[in-house]
C-alpha positions in Angstrom: 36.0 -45.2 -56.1 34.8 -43.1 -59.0 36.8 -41.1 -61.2 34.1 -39.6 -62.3 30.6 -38.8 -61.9 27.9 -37.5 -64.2 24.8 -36.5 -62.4 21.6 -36.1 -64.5 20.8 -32.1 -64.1 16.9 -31.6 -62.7 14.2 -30.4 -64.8 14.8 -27.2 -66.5 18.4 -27.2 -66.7 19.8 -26.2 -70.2 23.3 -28.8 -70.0 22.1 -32.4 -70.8 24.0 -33.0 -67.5 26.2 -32.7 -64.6 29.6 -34.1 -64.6 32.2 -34.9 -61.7 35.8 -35.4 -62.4 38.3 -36.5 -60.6 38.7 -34.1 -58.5 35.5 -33.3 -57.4 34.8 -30.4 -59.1 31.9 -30.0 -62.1 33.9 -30.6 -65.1 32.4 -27.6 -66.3 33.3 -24.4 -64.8 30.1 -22.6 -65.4 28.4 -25.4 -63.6 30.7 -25.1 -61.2 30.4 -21.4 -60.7 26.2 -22.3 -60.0 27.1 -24.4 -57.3 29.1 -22.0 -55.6 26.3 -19.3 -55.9 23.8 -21.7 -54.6 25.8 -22.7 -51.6 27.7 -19.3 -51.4 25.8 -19.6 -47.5 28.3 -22.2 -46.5 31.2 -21.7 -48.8 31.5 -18.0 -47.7 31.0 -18.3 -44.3 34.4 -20.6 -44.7 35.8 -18.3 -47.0 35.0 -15.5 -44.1 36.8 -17.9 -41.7 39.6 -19.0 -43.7 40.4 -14.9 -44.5 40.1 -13.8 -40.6 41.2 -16.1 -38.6 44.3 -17.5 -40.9 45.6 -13.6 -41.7 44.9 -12.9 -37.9 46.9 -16.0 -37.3 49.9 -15.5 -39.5 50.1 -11.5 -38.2 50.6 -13.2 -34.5 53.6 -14.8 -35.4 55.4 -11.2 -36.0 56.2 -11.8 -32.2 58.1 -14.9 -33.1 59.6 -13.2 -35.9 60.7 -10.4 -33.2 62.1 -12.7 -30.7 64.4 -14.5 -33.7 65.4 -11.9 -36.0 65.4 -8.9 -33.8 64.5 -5.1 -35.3 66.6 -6.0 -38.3 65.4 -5.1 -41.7 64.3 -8.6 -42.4 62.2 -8.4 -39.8 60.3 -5.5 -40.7 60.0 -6.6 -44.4 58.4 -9.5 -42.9 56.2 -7.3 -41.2 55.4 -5.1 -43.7 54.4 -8.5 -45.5 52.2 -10.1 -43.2 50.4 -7.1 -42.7 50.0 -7.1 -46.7 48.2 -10.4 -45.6 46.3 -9.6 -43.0 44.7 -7.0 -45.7 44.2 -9.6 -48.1 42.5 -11.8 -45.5 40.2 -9.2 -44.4 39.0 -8.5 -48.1 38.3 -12.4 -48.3 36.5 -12.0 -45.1 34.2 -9.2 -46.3 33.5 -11.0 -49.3 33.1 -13.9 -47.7 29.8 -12.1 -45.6 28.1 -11.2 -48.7 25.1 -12.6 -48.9 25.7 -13.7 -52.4 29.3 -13.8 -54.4 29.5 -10.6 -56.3 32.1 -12.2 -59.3 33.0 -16.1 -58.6 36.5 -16.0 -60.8 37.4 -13.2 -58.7 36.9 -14.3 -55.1 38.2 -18.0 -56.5 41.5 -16.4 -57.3 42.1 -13.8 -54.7 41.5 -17.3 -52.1 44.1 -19.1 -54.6 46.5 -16.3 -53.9 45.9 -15.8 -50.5 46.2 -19.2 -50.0 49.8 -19.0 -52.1 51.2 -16.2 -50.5 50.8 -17.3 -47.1 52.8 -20.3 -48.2 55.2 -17.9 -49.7 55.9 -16.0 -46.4 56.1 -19.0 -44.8 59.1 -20.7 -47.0 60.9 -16.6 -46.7 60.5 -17.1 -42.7 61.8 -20.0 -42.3 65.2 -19.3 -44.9 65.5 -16.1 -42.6 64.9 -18.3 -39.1 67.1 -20.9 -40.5 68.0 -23.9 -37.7 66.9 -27.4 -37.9 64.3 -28.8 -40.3 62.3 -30.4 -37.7 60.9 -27.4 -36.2 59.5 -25.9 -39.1 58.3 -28.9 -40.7 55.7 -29.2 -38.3 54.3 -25.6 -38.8 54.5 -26.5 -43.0 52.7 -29.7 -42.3 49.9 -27.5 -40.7 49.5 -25.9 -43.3 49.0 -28.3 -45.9 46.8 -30.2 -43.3 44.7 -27.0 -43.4 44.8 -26.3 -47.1 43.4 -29.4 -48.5 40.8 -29.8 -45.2 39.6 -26.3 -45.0 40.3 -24.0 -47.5 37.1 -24.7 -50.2 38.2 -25.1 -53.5 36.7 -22.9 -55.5 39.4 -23.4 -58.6 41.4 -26.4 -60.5 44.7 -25.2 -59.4 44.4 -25.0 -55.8 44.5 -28.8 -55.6 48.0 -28.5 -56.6 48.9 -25.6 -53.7 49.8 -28.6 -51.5 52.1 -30.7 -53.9 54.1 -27.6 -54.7 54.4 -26.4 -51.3 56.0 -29.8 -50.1 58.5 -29.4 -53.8 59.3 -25.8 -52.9 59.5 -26.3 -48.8 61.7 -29.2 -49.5 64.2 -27.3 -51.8 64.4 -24.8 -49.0 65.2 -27.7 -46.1 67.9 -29.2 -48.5 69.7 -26.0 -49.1 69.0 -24.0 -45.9 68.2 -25.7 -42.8 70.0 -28.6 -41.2 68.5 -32.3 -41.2 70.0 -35.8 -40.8 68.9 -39.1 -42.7 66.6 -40.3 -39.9 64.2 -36.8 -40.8 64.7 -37.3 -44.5 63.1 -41.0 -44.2 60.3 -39.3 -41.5 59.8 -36.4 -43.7 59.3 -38.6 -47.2 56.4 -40.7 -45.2 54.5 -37.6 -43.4 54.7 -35.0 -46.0 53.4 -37.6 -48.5 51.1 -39.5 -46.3 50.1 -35.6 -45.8 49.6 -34.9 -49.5 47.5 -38.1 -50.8 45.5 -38.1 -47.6 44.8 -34.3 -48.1 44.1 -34.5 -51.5 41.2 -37.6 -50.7 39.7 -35.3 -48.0 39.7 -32.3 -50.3 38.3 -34.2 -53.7 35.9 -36.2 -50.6 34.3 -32.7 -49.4 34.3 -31.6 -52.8 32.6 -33.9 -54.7 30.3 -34.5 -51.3 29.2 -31.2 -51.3 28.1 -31.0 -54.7 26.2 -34.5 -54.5 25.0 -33.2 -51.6 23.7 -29.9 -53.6 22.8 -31.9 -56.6 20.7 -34.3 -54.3 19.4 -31.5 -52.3 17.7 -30.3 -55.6 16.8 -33.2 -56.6 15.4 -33.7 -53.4 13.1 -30.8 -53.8 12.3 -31.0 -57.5 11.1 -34.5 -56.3 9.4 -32.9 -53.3 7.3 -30.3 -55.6 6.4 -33.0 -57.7 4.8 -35.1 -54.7 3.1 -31.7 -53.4 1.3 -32.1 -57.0 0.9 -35.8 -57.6 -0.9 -35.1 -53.6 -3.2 -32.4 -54.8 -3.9 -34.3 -58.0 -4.8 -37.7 -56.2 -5.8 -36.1 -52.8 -2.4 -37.1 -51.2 -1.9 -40.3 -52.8 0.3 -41.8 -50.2 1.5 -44.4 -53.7 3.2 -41.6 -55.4 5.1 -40.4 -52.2 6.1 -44.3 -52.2 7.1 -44.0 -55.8 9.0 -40.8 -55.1 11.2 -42.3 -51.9 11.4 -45.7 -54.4 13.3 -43.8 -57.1 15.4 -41.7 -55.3 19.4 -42.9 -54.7 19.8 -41.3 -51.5 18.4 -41.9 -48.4 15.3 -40.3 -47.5 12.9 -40.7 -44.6 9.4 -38.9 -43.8 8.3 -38.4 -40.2 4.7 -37.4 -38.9 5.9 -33.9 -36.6 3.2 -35.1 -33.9 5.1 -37.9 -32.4 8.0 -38.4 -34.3 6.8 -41.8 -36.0 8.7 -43.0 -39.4 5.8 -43.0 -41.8 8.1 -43.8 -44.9 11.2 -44.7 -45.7 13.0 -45.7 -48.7 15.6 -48.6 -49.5 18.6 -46.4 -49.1 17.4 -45.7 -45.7 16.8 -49.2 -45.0 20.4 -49.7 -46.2 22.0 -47.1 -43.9 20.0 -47.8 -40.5 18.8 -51.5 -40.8 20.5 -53.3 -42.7 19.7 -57.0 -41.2 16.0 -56.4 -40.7 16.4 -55.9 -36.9 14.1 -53.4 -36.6 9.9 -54.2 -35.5 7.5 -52.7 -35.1 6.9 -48.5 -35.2 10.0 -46.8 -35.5 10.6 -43.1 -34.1 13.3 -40.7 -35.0 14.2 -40.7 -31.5 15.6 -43.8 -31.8 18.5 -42.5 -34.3 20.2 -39.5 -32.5 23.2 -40.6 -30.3 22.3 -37.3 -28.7 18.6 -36.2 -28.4 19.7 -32.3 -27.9 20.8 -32.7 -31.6 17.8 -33.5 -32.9 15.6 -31.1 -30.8 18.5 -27.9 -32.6 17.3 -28.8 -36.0 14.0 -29.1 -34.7 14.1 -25.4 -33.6 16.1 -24.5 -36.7 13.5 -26.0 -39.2 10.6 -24.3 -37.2 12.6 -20.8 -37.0 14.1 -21.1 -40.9 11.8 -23.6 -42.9 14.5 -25.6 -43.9 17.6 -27.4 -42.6 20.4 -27.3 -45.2 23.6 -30.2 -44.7 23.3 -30.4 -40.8 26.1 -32.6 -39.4 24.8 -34.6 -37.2 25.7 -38.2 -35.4 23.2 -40.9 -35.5 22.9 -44.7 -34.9 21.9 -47.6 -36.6 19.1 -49.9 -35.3 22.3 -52.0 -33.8 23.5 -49.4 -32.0 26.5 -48.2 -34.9 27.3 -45.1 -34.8 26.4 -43.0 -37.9 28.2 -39.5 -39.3 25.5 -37.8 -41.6 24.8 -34.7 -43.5 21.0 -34.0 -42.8 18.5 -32.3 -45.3 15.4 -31.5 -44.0 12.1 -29.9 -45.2 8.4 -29.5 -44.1 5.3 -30.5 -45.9 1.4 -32.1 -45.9 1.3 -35.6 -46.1 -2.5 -37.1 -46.2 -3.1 -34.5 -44.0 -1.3 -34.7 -41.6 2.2 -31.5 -40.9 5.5 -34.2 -41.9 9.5 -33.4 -42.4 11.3 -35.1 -45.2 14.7 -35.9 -44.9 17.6 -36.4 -46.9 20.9 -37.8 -45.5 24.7 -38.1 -47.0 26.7 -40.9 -44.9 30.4 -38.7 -44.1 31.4 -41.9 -41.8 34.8 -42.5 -43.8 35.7 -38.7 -43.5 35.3 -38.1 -40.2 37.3 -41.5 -39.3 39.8 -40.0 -42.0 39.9 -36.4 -40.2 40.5 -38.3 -36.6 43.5 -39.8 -37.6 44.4 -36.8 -39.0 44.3 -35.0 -35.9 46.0 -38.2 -34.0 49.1 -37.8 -36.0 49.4 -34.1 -35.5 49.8 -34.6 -32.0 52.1 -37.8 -31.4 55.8 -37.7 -31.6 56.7 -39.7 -34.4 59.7 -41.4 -32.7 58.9 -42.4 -29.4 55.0 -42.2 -29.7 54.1 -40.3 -26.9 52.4 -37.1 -27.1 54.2 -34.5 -28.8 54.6 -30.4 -27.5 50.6 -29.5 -28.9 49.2 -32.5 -27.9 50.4 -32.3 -24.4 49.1 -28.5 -24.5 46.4 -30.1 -25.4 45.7 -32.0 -22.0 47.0 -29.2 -20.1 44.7 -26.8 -20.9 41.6 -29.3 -21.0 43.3 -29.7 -17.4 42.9 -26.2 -16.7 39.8 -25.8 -17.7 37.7 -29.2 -16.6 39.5 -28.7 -12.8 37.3 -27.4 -10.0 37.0 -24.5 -8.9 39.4 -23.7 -6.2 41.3 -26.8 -6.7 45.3 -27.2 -6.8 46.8 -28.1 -10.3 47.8 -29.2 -12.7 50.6 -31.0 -11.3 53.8 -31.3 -14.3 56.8 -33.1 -14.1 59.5 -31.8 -16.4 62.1 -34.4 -17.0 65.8 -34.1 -18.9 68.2 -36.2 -19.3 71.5 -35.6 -17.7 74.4 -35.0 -20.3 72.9 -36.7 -23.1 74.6 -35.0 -25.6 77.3 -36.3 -24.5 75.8 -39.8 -25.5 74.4 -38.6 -28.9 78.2 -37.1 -29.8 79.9 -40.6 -28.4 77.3 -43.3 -29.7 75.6 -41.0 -32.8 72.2 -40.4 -32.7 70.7 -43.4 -34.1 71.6 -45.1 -30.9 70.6 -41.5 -28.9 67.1 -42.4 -30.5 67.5 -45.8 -29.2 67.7 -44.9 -26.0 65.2 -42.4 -26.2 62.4 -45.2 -27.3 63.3 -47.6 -24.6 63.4 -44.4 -21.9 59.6 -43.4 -23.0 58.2 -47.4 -22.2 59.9 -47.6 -19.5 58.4 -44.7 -17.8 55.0 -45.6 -19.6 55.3 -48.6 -17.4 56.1 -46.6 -14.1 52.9 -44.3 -14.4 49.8 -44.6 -12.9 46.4 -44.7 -15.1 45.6 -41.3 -15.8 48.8 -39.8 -16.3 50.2 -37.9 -19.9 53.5 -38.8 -20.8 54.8 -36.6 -23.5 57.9 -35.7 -25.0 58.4 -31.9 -25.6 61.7 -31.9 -28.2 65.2 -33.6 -28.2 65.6 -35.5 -24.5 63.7 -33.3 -22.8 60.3 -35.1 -21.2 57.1 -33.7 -19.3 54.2 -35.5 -17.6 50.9 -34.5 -16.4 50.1 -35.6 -12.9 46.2 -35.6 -12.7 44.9 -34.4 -9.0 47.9 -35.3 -7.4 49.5 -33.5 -4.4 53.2 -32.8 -4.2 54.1 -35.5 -1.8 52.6 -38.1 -4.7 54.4 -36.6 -7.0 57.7 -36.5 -5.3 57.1 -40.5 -5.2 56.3 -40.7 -8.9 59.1 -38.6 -9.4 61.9 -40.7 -7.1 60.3 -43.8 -8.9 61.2 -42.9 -12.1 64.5 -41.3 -11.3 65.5 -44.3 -9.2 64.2 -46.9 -11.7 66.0 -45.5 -14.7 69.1 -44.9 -12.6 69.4 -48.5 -12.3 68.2 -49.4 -15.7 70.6 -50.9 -18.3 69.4 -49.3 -21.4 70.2 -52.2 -24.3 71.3 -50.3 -27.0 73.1 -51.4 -30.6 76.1 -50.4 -29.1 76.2 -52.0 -25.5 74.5 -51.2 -22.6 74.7 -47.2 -21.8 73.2 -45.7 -18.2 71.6 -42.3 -17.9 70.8 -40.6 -14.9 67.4 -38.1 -14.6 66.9 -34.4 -13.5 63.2 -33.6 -12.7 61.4 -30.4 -11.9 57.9 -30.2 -10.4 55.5 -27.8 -10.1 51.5 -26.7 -9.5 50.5 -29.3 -7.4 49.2 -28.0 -3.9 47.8 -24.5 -5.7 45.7 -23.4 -8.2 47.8 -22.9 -11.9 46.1 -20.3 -14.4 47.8 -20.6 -17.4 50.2 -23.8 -19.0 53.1 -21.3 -19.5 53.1 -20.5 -15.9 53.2 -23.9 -15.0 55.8 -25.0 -17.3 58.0 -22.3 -16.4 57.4 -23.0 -12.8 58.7 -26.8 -13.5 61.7 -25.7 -15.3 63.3 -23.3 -12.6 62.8 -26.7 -10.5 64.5 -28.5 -13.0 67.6 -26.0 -13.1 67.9 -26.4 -9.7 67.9 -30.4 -10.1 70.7 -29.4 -12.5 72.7 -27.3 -10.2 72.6 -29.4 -7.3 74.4 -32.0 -9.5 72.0 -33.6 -11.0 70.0 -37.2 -10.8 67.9 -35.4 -8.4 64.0 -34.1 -7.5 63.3 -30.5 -7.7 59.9 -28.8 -6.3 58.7 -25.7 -7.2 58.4 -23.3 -4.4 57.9 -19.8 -4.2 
């Protein structure tokens, strides 16, 4: 990788050049400033979004706030606060509709502060909610998740909001909030795997964006000059050839009337074909791992002349799968109505931005899902089930007095016991079902179209099996004992709180019948 870039600046530009640093702004803020009133389209719109939805967001969790800290005085300062946001956010999301950025520094700062005192709030809710470092850190790792991938940065300093967060977020864990050495080691690896793999996917859409921009005008400076070198040599098809030759991205022109590749230039050739596997006439169609894609832009260039970094998903000639930005254009070529396009390969970042999302939903200890990720599946439960149909079918699962085995054996050997307990009910489940752990020893599974006599037998499985189950532990072998809750199976569920809820009254009756039993839900 690069540390830095300089970028030849098209035709009539007064700087000599355009220069990349490290991280991935123009080195030069004027420069920088051009770029953001050129693409102001896109980098308001996210602006807009990052202003609404995040003060909208952070003003929700005043219900929180209410169910910890009560009507105290606290609580309404908090209040009082995050409605101080929520204006804030709604300024940014004004500006952010603007057709064009009425004073860059300005909007770049109020985003830096906005961006700031969110944290801010954050760290003062969590000193006055107090309790155990693992619930918040999942919140603060959300939010540097979210500042480095979607918060543009329109200044130097806000690549530095993350890093000082995690300093600041940390000081307040180590003097507030309790923790053991087991969260200390998990919290060194995630919050720092969180800050160098945010900081490459911020400097990665920076510095692709303005490539992308800086191709993009290339792109049509190079585009102009065909239109010319065509009307000079009535439509040379050479100096289109000479034009695709010289440029560093790839760039391909299609004839509109049946989607044939009439030109394409080495970068393409690169991207799509590398081993020569293509023969023959080649047609766009032939690229788009899904044809309604490529039929959107088709109506987009037709209704607004021009497609502007398009994401898009395409294919290689042997079948690999492609993540792109797409430029397009219209023009005459030898007579004939063409599009030119210009492509940025974003394969690495959107691989980089899956496993992203992967870790925010897997419990770092046992590997199962974690609370949001089972959500997750629940409501993609809820809303992929047929009309009419029963379901979802849970399983809530605790187990019985363990406490009493994290205060006799400490909780390494608690965590032990919890990693064994997760494969061996992995291996008890049938293909299809989620198991996830919600927090501490407390369990849940998703029972896809299953009735509640199926369940019951899942259920007994698993309680019977782990009954009778010597769980090998550092220190000896230690025995636990299951009390499970089911619920939503033989009627139709609307919501994963009712559900859930459902489930756990089952499971408090498991309890109060002496546990190591099977509750169902019933009305």
């Amino acid at each position: 990788m690069y540390d830095s870039l300089h970028v030849v600046a098209p035709p009539g530009e007064a700087d000599p050049s355009w220069h990349i640093g490290r991280d991935g702004l123009f080195s030069d803020r004027q420069q920088d400033e051009i770029f953001i009133r050129a693409e102001w389209g896109v980098i308001g719109h996210r602006v807009r979004q990052i202003g609404l939805y995040g003060a909208l967001a952070f003003l929700s969790a005043t219900f929180t706030d209410l169910s910890v800290l009560g009507p105290t005085a606290v609580y309404w300062s908090l209040l009082v606060a995050r409605f101080g946001i929520l204006a804030w956010g709604l300024w940014l999301a004004r500006v952010g509709r603007a057709k064009e950025v009425p004073d860059v520094r300005r909007v770049a700062t109020a985003l830096l502060g906005f961006e700031l005192s969110i944290m801010v709030l954050f760290l003062l809710v969590v000193l006055a909610y107090g309790g155990s470092a693992d619930y918040h850190s999942i919140t603060a790792l959300a939010l540097i998740f979210a500042g480095y991938a979607y918060v543009p940065v329109m200044r130097r300093e806000a690549m530095w909001v993350g890093g000082v967060f995690t300093v600041l977020f940390a000081f307040v864990v180590w003097t507030s909030l309790h923790f053991d050495a087991k969260y200390v080691n998990i919290a060194l690896v995630l919050f720092g795997f969180a800050n160098v793999a945010g900081w490459q996917i911020a400097v990665s859409l920076s510095r692709g964006m303005r490539l992308a921009w800086l191709d993009r005008r290339r792109l049509e400076q190079q585009a102009q000059a065909a239109q010319q070198a065509r009307q000079r040599a009535e439509q040379s098809e050479e100096n289109l050839e000479h034009l695709f030759d010289a440029s560093p991205m790839p760039l391909v022109l299609v004839r509109v009337a049946d989607s044939r590749v009439l030109r394409y230039n080495a970068a393409a050739k690169v991207l799509f074909d590398p081993h020569d596997l293509s023969h023959g006439d080649v047609f766009t169609t032939d690229f788009y791992e899904n044809p309604a894609q490529r039929l959107q832009l088709l109506e987009r260039l037709q209704a607004e002349g021009t497609v502007r970094q398009a994401e898009v998903r395409l294919k290689t000639v042997g079948g690999q799968g492609v993540d792109a930005l797409l430029s397009m254009r219209p023009l005459r070529f030898a007579g004939e109505d063409c599009i030119v396009t210009g492509m940025v390969e974003i394969s690495a970042q959107k691989h980089l931005e899956q496993q992203l999302r992967a870790l925010a939903h897997t419990d770092p200890l046992t590997g199962l899902q974690n609370r949001r990720g089972f959500f997750a599946m629940v409501e993609h439960a809820l809303r992929t089930r047929p009309a009419g149909q029963p379901g979802p079918c849970i399983m809530l699962i605790d187990l019985d007095h363990f406490k009493q085995i994290n205060d006799r054996y400490g909780h390494p050997v608690g965590d032990e016991i919890l990693v064994e307990f997760a494969q061996v009910v992995l291996s008890l489940l049938r293909e299809g079902d989620v198991f996830a752990r919600m927090g501490g020893e407390e369990f849940c599974i998703l029972l896809a179209h299953t009735r509640a006599s199926q369940a019951l037998e899942v259920a007994e499985r698993v309680r019977e099996f782990v009954a009778a189950h010597p769980f090998q532990t550092s220190a000896g072998v230690v025995r636990l004992s299951l009390s499970l809750g089911i619920a939503g199976c033989d009627a139709p569920v609307q919501s994963i709180d009712r559900v859930l809820s459902m489930a756990d009254q089952a499971m408090y009756r498991a309890k109060q019948g002496g546990r190591n039993r099977t509750e169902l839900y019933c009305d």
